[in-house]
C-alpha positions as CSV (number, residue, x, y, z in Angstrom):
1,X,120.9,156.3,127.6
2,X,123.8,154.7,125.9
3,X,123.4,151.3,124.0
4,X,126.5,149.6,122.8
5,X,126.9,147.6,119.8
6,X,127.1,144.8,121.2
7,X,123.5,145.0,123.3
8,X,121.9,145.8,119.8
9,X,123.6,142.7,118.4
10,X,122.2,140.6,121.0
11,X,119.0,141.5,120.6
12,X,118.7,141.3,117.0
13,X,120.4,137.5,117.2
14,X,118.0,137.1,119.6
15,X,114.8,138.2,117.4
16,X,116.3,136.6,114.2
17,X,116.7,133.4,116.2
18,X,113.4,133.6,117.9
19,X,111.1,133.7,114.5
20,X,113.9,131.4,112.6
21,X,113.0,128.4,115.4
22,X,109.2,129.1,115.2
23,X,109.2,129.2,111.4
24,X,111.2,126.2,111.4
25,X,109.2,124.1,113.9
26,X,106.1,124.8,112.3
27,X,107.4,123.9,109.0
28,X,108.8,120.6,110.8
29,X,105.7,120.3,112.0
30,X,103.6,120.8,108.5
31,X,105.9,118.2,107.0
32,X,105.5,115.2,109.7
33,X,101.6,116.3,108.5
34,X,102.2,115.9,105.1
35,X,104.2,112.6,105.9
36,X,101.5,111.0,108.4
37,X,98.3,111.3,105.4
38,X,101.1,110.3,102.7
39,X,101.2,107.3,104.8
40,X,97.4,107.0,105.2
41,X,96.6,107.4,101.4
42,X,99.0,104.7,100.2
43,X,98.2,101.4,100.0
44,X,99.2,98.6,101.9
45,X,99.1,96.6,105.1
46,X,101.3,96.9,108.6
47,X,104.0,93.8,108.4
48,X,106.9,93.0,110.5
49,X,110.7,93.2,108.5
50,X,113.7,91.3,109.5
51,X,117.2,91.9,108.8
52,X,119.6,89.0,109.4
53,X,123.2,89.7,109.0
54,X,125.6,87.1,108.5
55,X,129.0,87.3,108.4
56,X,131.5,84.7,106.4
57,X,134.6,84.7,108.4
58,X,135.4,81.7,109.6
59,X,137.8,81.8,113.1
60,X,140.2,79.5,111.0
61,X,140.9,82.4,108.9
62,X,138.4,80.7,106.1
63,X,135.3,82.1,104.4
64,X,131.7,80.9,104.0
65,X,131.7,80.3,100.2
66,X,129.0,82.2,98.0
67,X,128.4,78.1,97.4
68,X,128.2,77.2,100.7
69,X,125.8,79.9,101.4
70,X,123.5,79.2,98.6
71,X,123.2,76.2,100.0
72,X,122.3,77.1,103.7
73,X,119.4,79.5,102.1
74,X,118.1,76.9,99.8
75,X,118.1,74.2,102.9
76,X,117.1,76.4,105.7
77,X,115.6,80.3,104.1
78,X,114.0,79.4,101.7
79,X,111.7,76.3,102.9
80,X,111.1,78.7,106.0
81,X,109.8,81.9,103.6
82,X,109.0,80.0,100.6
83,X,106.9,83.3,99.4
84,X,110.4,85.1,98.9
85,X,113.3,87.0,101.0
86,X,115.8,89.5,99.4
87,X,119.7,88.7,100.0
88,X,122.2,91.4,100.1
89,X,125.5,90.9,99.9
90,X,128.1,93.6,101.4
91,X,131.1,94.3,103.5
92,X,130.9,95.1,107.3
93,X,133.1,95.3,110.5
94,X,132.3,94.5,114.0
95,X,133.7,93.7,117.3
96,X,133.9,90.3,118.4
97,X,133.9,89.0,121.7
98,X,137.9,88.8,121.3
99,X,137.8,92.6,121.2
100,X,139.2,92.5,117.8
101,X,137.6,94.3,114.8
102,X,136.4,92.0,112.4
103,X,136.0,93.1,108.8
104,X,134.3,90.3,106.4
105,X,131.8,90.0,103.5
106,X,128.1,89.7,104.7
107,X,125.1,88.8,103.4
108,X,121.6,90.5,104.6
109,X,118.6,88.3,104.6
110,X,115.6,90.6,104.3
111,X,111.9,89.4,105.6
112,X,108.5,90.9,105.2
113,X,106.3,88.8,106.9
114,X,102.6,89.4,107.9
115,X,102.3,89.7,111.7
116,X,99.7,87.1,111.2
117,X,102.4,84.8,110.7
118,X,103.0,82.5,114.2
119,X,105.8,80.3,112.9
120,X,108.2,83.3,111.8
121,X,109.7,84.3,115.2
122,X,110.7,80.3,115.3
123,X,111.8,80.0,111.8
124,X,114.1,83.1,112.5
125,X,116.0,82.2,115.7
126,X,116.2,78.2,113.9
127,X,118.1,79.9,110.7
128,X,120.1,82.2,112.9
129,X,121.2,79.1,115.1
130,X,121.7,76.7,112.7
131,X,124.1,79.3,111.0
132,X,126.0,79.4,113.9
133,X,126.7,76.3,114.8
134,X,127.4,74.8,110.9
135,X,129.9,77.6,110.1
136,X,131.4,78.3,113.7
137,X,129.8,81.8,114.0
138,X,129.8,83.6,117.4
139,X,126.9,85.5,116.3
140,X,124.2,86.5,113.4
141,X,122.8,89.7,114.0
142,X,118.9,90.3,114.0
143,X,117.2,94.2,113.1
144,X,113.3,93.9,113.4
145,X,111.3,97.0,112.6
146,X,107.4,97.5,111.3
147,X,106.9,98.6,107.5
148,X,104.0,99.4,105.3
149,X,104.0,96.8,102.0
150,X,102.2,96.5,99.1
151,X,102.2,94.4,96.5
């Protein structure tokens, strides 16, 4: 019996590949392990996080001034989430309801907020429309997610 080259390459990718994907699910699998009691042993509590992106274009070719944003965090963040928020500042793009790609200067608002906390999910959709409607904004985009916190 006469086996070409090419059957014997085969079969050797074919046994390499075998044991390569069980080595490297179980060592995926060991390291989700490793990752789950990480997260048991370190301290903290389950909160909710908000990200709240707003964008300073204005659709008369103006932008929200680092002023005029200051101001809308000290008058509407900041008596909402008096125990604290981190702002981001940074450059995005996104598509507006035009179909135009917009590119401005954001700022991210970043919450942590217990999910004890009944007043947040009102607070949140207040700031997002009051942002709208005071600097003409067709949208301010909300992330929510659940994180471990300790302080």
């Amino acid at each position: 019996m006469v086996i070409s080259r090419r059957v014997v390459a085969a079969v050797a990718a074919a046994a390499v590949l075998g044991l390569g994907g069980g080595a490297a699910a179980s060592a995926s699998g060991a390291q989700a392990t490793v990752q789950v009691q990480a997260q048991q042993q370190s301290p903290g509590e389950i909160w909710k996080r908000t990200e709240l992106f707003f964008g300073t274009g204005k659709p008369d070719g103006g932008e929200v001034t680092d002023r005029e944003f200051a101001a809308f965090s000290d008058g509407e963040i900041t008596p909402a989430f008096p125990d604290g928020f981190t702002r981001l500042d940074g450059s995005g793009q996104w598509r507006g309801g035009s179909g135009a790609v917009v590119r401005e200067h954001s700022h991210v608002i970043v919450l942590l907020y217990p999910f004890s906390d009944r007043d947040a999910e009102r607070e949140i959709e207040g700031i997002r429309a009051d942002y709208k409607k005071q600097f003409d904004q067709e949208s301010v985009l909300r992330s929510d997610s659940v994180e471990k916190v300790s302080f």
